[in-house]
C-alpha positions in Angstrom: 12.3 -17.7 58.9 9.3 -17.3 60.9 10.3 -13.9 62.1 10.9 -12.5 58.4 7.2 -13.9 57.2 5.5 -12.4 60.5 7.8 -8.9 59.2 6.4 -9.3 55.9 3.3 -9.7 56.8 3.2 -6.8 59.2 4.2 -4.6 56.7 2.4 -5.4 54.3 -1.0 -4.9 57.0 0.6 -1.4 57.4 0.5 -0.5 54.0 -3.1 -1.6 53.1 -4.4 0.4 55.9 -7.7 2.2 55.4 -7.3 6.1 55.4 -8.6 7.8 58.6 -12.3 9.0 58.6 -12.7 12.5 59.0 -15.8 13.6 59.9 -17.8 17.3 59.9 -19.4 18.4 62.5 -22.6 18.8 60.8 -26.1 16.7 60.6 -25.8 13.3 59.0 -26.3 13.1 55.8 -23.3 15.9 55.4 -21.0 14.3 58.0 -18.3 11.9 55.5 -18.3 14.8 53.1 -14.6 15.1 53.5 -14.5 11.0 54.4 -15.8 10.4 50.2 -12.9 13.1 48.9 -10.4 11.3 51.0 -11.4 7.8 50.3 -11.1 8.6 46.5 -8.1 9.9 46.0 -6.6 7.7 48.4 -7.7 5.0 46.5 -5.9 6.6 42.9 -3.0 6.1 45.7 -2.5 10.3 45.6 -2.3 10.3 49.4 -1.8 7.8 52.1 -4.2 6.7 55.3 -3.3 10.1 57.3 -3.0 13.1 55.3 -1.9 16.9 56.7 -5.5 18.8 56.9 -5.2 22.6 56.1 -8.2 24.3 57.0 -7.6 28.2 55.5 -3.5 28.1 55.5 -3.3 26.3 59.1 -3.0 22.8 59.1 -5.6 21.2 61.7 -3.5 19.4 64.5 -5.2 16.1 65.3 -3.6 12.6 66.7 -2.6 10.0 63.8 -2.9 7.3 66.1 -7.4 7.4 65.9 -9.2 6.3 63.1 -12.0 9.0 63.7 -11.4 13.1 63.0 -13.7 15.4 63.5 -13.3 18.6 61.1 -15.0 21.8 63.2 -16.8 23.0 59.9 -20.1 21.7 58.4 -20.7 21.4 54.6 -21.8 24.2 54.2 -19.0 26.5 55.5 -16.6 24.8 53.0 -15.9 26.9 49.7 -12.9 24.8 48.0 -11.5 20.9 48.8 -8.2 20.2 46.7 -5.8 18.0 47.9 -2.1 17.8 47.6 -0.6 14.4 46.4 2.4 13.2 48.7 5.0 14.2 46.7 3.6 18.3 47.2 2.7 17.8 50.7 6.6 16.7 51.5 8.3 19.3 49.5 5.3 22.5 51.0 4.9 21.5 54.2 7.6 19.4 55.5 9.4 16.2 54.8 7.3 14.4 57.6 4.4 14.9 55.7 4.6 12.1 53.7 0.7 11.3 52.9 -0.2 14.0 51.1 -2.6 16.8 52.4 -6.2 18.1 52.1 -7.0 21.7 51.4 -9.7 23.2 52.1 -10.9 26.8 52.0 -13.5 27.7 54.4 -16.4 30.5 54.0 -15.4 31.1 57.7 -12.3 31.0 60.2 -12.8 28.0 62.1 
């Protein structure tokens, strides 16, 4: 019995994760610009804690595992943010990505 409760409640950790904070590599004040889009639609549950990144058709390769992201663009290099919810993500990209994605259209190639 202990076993299943200490399941239970490991899952249930899992699934109220925070999402991952990806940051620009700009001055302050710009830095979480992609951190506030994330938050928000993960919060209207639209993507999960680690969603795909595609940076001008290529998706941005970074390790699930950190909490912290870096994004090698500033604010002001970024034209378009959309997102795809998880559902779009799995059926464009691949079934492993299963938290949705970020798009982003850059006024440069990173």
């Amino acid at each position: 019995m202990k076993h299943i409760l200490l399941l239970s409640l490991s899952a249930i950790a899992i699934g109220c994760s925070k999402p991952k904070t990806f940051l620009l590599n700009d001055m302050e004040k710009n830095k979480y610009y992609i951190s506030e889009f994330v938050n928000n639609t993960f919060e209207e549950n639209e993507i999960g804690a680690a969603p795909l990144i595609v940076i001008n058709g290529k998706p941005l390769i970074y390790d699930k595992n950190k909490d912290t992201i870096i994004v090698p663009l500033k604010k002001t290099d970024i034209s378009n943010l959309e997102f795809l919810n998880k559902n779009s993500s799995r059926i464009i990209y691949n079934e492993k990505e299963n938290d949705g994605a970020i798009i982003i259209t850059s006024k440069i190639q990173p």
